[in-house]
C-alpha positions as CSV (number, residue, x, y, z in Angstrom):
1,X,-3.2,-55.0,-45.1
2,X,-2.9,-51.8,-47.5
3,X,-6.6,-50.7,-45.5
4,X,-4.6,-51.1,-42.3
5,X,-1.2,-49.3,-42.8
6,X,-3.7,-46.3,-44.4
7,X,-5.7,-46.8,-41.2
8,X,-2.5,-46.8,-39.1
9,X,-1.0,-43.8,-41.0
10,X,-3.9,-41.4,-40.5
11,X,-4.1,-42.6,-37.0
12,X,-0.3,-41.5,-36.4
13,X,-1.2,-38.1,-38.5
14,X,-4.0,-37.0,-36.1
15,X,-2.3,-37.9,-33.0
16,X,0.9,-35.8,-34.0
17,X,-2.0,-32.6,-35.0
18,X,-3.4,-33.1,-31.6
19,X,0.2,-33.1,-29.8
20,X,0.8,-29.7,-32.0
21,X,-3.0,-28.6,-31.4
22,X,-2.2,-29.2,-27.1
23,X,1.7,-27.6,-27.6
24,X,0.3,-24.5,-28.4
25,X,-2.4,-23.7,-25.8
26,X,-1.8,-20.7,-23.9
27,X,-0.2,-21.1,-20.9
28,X,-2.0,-20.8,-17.8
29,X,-2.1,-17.5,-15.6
30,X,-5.0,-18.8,-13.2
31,X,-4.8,-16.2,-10.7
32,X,-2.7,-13.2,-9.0
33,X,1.0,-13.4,-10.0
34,X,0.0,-16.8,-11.5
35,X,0.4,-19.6,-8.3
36,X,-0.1,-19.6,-4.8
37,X,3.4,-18.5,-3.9
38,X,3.0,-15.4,-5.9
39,X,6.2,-15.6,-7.5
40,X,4.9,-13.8,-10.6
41,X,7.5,-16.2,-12.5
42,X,6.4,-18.5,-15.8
43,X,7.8,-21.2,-18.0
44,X,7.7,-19.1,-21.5
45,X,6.9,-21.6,-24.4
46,X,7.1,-19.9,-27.3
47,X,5.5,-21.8,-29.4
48,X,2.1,-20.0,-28.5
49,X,1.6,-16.3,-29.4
50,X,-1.9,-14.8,-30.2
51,X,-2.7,-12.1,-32.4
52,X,-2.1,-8.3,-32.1
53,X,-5.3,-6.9,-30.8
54,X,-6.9,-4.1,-28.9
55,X,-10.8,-4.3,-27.4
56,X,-12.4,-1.7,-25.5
57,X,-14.7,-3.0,-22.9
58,X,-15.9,0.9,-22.0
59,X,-15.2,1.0,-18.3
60,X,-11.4,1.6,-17.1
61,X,-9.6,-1.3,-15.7
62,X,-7.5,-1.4,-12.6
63,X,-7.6,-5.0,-11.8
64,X,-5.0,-7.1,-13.2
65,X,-6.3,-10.3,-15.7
66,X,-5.9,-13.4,-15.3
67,X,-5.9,-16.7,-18.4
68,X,-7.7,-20.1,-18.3
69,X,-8.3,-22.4,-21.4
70,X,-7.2,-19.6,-24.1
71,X,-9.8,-17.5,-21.7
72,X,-8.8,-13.9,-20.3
73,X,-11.3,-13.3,-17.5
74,X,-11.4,-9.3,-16.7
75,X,-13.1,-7.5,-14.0
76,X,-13.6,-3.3,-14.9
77,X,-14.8,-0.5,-12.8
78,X,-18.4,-0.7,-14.2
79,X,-18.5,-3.4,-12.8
80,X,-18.8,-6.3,-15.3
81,X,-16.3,-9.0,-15.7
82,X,-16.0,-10.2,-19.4
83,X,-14.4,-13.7,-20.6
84,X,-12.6,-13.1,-24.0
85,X,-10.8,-15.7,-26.1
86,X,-7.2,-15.0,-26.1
87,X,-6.3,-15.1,-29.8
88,X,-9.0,-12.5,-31.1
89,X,-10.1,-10.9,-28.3
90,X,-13.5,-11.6,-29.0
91,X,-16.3,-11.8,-26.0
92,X,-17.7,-15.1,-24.9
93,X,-19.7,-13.6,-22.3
94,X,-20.1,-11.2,-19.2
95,X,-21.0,-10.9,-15.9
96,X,-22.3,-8.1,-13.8
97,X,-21.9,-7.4,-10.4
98,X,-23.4,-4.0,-8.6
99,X,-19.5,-2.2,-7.4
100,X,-16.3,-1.9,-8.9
101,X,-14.0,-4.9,-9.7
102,X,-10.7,-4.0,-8.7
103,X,-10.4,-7.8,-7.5
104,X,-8.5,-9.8,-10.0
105,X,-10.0,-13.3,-10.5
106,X,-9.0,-17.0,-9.5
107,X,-9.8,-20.0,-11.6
108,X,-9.9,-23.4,-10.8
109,X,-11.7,-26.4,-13.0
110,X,-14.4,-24.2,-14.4
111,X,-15.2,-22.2,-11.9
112,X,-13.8,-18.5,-11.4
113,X,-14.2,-16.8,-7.8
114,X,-13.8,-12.9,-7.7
115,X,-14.5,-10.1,-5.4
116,X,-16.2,-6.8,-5.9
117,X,-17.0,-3.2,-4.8
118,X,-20.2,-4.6,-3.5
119,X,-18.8,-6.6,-0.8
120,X,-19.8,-10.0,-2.4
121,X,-17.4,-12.4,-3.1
122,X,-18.6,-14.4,-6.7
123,X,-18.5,-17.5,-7.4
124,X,-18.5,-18.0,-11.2
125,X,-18.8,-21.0,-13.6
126,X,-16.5,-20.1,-16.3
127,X,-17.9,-22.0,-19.5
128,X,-21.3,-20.1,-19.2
129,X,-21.0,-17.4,-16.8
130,X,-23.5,-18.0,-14.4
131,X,-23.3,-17.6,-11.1
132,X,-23.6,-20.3,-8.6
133,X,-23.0,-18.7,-5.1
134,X,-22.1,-15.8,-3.5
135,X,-20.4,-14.8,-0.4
136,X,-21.2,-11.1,1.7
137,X,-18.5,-10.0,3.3
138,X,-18.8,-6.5,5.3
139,X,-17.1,-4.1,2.9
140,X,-15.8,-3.9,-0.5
141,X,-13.3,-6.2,-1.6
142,X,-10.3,-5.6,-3.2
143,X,-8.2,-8.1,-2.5
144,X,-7.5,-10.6,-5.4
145,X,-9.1,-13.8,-3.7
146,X,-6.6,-17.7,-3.3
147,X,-7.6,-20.9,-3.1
148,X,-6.4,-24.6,-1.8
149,X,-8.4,-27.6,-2.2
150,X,-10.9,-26.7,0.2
151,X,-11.4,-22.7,0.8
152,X,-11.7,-19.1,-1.0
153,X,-9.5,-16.6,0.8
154,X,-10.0,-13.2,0.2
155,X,-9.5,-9.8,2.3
156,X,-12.5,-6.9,2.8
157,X,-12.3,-3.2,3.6
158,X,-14.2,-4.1,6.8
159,X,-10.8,-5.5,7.4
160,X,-11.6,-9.6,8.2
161,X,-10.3,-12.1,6.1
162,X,-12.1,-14.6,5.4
163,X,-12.4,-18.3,4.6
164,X,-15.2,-19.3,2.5
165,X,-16.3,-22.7,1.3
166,X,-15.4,-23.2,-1.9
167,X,-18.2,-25.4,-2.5
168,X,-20.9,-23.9,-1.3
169,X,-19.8,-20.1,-0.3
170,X,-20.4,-21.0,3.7
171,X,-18.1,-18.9,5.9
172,X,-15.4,-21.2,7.8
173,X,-14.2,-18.6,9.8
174,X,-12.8,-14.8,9.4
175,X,-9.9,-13.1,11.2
176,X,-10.0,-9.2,12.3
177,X,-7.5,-6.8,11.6
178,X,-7.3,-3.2,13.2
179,X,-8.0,-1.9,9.0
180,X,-8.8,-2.5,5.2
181,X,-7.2,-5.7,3.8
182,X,-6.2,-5.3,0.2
183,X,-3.5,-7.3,-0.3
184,X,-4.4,-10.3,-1.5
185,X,-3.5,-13.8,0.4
186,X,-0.5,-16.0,0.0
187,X,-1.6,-19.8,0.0
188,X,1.4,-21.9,1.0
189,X,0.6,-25.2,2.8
190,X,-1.9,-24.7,5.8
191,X,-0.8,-21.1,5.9
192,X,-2.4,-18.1,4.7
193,X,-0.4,-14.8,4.6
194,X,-1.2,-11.3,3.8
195,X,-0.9,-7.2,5.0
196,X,-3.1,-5.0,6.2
197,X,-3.1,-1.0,6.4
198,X,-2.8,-1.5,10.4
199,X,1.0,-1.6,9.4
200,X,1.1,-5.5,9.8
201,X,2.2,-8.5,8.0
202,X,0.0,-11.6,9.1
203,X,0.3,-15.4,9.1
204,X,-2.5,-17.6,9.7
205,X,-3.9,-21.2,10.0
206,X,-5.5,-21.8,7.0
207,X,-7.6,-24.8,9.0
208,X,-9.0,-22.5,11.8
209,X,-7.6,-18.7,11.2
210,X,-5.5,-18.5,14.2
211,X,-2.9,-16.5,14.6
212,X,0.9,-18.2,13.5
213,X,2.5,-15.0,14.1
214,X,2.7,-11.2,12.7
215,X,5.2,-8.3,11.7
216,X,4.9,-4.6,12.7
217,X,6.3,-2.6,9.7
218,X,6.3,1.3,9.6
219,X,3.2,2.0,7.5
220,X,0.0,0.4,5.4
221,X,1.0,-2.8,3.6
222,X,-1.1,-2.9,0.1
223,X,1.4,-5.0,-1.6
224,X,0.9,-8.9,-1.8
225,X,3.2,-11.6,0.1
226,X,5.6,-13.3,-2.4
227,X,7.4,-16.9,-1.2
228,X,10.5,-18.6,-2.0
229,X,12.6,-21.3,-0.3
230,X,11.0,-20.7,3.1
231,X,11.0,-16.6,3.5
232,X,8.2,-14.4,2.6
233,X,9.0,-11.1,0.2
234,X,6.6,-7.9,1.3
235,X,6.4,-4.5,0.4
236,X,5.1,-1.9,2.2
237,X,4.1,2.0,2.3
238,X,7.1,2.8,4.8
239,X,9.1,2.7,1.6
240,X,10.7,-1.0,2.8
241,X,10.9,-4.3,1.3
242,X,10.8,-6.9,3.7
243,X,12.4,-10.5,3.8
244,X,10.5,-12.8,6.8
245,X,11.2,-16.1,8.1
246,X,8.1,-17.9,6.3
247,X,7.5,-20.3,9.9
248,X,8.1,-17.3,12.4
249,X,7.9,-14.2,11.1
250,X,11.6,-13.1,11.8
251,X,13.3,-10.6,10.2
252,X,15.9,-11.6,7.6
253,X,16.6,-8.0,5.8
254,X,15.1,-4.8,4.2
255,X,15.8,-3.1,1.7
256,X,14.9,1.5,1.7
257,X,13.7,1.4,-1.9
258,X,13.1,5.3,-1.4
259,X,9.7,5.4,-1.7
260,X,5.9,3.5,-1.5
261,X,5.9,-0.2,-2.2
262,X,2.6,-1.3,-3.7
263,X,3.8,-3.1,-5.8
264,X,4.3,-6.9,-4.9
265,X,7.6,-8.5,-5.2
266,X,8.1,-11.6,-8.3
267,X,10.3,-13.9,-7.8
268,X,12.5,-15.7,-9.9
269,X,13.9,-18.7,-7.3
270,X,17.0,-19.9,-10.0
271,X,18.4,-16.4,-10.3
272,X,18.2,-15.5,-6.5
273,X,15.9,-12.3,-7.6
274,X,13.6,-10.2,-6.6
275,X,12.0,-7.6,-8.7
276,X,9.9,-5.0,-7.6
277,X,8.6,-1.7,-8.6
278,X,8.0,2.0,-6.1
279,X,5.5,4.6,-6.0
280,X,8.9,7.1,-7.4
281,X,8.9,4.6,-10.8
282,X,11.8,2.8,-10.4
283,X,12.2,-1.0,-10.9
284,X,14.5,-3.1,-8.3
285,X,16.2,-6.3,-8.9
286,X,17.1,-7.4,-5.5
287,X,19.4,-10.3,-4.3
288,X,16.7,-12.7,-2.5
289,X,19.6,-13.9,0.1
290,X,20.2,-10.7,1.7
291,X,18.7,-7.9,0.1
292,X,21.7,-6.4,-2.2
293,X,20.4,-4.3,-4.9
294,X,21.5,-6.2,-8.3
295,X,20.4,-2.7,-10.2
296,X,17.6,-0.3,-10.8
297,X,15.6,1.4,-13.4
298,X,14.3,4.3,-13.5
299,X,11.3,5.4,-15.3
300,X,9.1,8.8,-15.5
301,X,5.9,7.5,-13.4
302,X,4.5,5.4,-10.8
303,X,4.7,1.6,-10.4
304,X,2.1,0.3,-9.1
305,X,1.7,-3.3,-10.7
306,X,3.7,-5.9,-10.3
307,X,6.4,-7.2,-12.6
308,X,6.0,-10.5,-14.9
309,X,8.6,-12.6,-15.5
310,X,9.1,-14.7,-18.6
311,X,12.5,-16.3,-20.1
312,X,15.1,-13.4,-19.8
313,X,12.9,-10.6,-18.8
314,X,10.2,-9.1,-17.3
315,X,7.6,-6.8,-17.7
316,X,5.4,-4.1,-15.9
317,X,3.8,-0.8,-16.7
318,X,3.4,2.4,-15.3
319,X,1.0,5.5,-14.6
320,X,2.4,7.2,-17.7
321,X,0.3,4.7,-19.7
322,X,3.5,2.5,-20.7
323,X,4.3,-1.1,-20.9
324,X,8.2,-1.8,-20.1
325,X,9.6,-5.0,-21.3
326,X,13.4,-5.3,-19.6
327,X,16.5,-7.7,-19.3
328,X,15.7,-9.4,-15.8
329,X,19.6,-9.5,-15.7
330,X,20.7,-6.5,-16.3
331,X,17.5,-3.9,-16.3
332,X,18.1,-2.9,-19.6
333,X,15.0,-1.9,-21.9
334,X,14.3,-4.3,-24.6
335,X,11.1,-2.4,-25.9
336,X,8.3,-0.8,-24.5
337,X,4.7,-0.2,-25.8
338,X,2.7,3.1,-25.3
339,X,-0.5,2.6,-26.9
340,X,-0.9,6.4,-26.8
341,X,2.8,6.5,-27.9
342,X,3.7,9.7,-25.7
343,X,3.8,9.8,-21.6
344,X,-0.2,10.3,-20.3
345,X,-1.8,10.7,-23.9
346,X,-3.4,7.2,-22.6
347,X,-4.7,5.9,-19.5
348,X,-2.5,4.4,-16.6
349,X,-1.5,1.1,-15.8
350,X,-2.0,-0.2,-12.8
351,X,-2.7,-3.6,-12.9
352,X,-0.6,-6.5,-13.3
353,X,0.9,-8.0,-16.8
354,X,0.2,-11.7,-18.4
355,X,2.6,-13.5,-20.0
356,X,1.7,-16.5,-22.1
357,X,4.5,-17.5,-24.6
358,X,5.1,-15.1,-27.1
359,X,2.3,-13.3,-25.9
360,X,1.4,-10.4,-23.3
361,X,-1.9,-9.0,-22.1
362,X,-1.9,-5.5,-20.5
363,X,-5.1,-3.7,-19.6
364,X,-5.3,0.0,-19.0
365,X,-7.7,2.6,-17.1
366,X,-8.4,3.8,-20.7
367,X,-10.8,0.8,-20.8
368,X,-9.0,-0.9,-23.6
369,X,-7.4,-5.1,-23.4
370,X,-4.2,-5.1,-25.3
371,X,-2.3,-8.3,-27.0
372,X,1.3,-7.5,-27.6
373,X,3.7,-9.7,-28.9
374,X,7.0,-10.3,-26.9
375,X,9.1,-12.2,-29.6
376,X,8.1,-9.6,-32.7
377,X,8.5,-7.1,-30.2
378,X,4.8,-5.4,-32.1
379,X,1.5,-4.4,-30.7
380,X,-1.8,-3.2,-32.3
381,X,-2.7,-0.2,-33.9
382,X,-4.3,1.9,-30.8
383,X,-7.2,3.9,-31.2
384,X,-5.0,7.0,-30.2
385,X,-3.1,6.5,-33.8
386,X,-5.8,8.2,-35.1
387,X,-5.9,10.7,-32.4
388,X,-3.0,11.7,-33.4
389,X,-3.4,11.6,-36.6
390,X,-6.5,14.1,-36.6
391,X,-3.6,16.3,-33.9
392,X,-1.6,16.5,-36.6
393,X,-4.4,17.6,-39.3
394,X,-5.5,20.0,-37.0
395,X,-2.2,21.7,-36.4
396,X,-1.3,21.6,-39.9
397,X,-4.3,23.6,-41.1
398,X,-3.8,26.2,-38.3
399,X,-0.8,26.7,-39.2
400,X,-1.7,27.1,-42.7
401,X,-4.6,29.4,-41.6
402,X,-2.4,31.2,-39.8
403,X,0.4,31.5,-42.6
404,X,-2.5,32.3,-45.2
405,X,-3.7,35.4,-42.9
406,X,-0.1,36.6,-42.5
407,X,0.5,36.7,-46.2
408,X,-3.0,38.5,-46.7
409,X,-2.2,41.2,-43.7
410,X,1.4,42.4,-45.6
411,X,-0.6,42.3,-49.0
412,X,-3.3,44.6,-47.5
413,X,-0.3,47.1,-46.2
């Protein structure tokens, strides 16, 4: 008996360390704005934070991460797309393609499907990093790629989307657009929706391609379809948010935010809101129902990323190299991280946020990963600390220099 109740006790003892071991896995970011819908919205547990850290992975980074498993899979412009564990940072292993990788990834199971600069569209397996297909499209591809049980969609610059085979990479059929597709496909159902820079908004069968409908706007549409309760959100570079019906494509409102969208719209579906961020630097929070302006911030650059939403704010970063954290309710800053800690000392950020927790991943086009933490409000010690550092040196000893050969010119006279 006394064997048994010790047996039963350390039974009890690892079950409750694996229920705190599964608590506090990061939670998952698997592709573009997180889901299919795009809503850019996630359940913050706190319980899971990482470490502060910074890696440079020596190629600036436009396209916006994504997190699987405690894995952050990046793509840079070199190139090469890297797996790093999400607490340290550290490198599990790469993956090289020949063009750019402004495409951020999708994972599902273990496999991780991402376009590139070449025109290929990869097909990844996650826990090893080797390939096992690949798809040619007829351009580059910049367009962050979805999924549903059965297909890869995923726009080109030769202006087709296209629906590949997840299994196998086989083409199931391609639609044509009059330009570039880089706004990356909404997944909702058996529809497919998405912009292209012939000025259109597009929904399609997800079974055969075929045309559901589509929406003239006034300009190229870059940004990326958001849905919520049956209307799709859309930005566009004729300085309009738009508001469609999601099964016919009709009108509902827009919103003059005064300059380029790129940006995509998040959503957060309980508070009725939209946020969104213009090519001027301001950040919109927009009533969902009919487009009112809830309030705006202004910042000193271009937005060009999209906003993250997590408990009672959100987050996005702009081309003067800074990370904003704000209230979603009221707009107001809660902190902000410049890893060069003045405007443009360090690169842009144009890609896209992660939230997981108490964490936050930012990349930047200075080539370095950065883990902040949201609930310390702290980040790491960048590189350009001792940038400045030296700065400072420097103009110290001119200026004594300059003080010493002062003093020795009104000695001489």
């Amino acid at each position: 008996m006394k064997k048994f109740k010790k047996i039963s006790i350390c039974l009890i003892i690892l079950f409750i360390l694996l229920g705190s071991i599964s608590s506090i896995s990061a939670t998952q970011w698997p592709m573009f704005q997180d889901n299919l819908r795009h809503t850019g919205y996630v359940n913050q547990d706190t319980s899971y934070s990482t470490q502060t850290w910074t890696v440079n992975l020596n190629s600036p980074i436009s396209a916006s991460p994504v997190i699987c498993k405690d894995q952050i899979f990046i793509g840079t412009e070199e190139g090469t797309l890297f797996a790093l564990d999400a607490q340290d940072g550290n490198e599990s292993w790469t993956f090289n393609t020949k063009g750019a990788i402004h495409s951020s990834p999708v994972v599902s199971d273990d496999t991780l499907y991402v376009g590139s600069d070449d025109g290929y569209l990869y097909s990844v397996d996650t826990r090893t990093g080797d390939e096992k297909w690949k798809f040619k499209a007829g351009d580059s591809i910049k367009s962050s790629p979805a999924i549903d049980s059965e297909k890869v969609y995923v726009g080109s610059d030769d202006g087709n989307m296209y629906a590949i085979d997840r299994d196998d990479g086989s083409l199931s059929w391609q639609y044509k657009t009059d330009d570039d597709v880089v706004s990356s496909p909404t997944v909702n159902e058996d529809t497919v929706f998405f912009g292209s820079n012939d000025d259109r908004i597009y929904a399609l069968n997800t079974k055969d391609g075929s045309v559901k409908w589509n929406y003239t706007t006034g300009d190229d549409v870059k940004s990326s379809v958001a849905i919520s309760n049956g209307t799709i959100y859309v930005g566009s570079n004729d300085n309009q948010v738009y508001a469609l019906d999601e099964e016919n494509g009709t009108e509902l409102w827009t919103y003059n935010a005064g300059s380029s969208v790129i940006s995509s719209p998040s959503i957060d579906a309980r508070q009725s809101t939209l946020y969104v961020g213009t090519e001027k630097g301001n950040i919109l929070a927009l009533d969902v129902r009919d487009g009112l302006k809830k309030w705006e911030t202004k910042t000193k650059s271009a937005i060009n990323g999209t906003p993250s939403i997590f408990g009672n704010n959100i987050a996005v970063g702009n081309a003067a190299g800074t990370m904003l954290m704000l209230n979603k309710f009221t707009g107001e800053n809660v902190w902000s991280y410049n890893p060069g800690y003045i405007d443009n000392f360090s690169g842009s950020i144009s890609a896209s946020p992660i939230t997981s927790g108490g964490s936050l991943f930012m990349v930047s086009e200075d080539g370095n990963v950065y883990s902040l933490n949201t609930d310390q409000k702290v980040g790491p010690v960048s590189v350009y600390t001792y940038y400045l550092a030296a700065l400072v040196v420097i103009i110290m000893a001119a200026c004594i220099a300059i003080k010493k050969l002062v003093v020795d010119k009104r000695r001489n006279k």
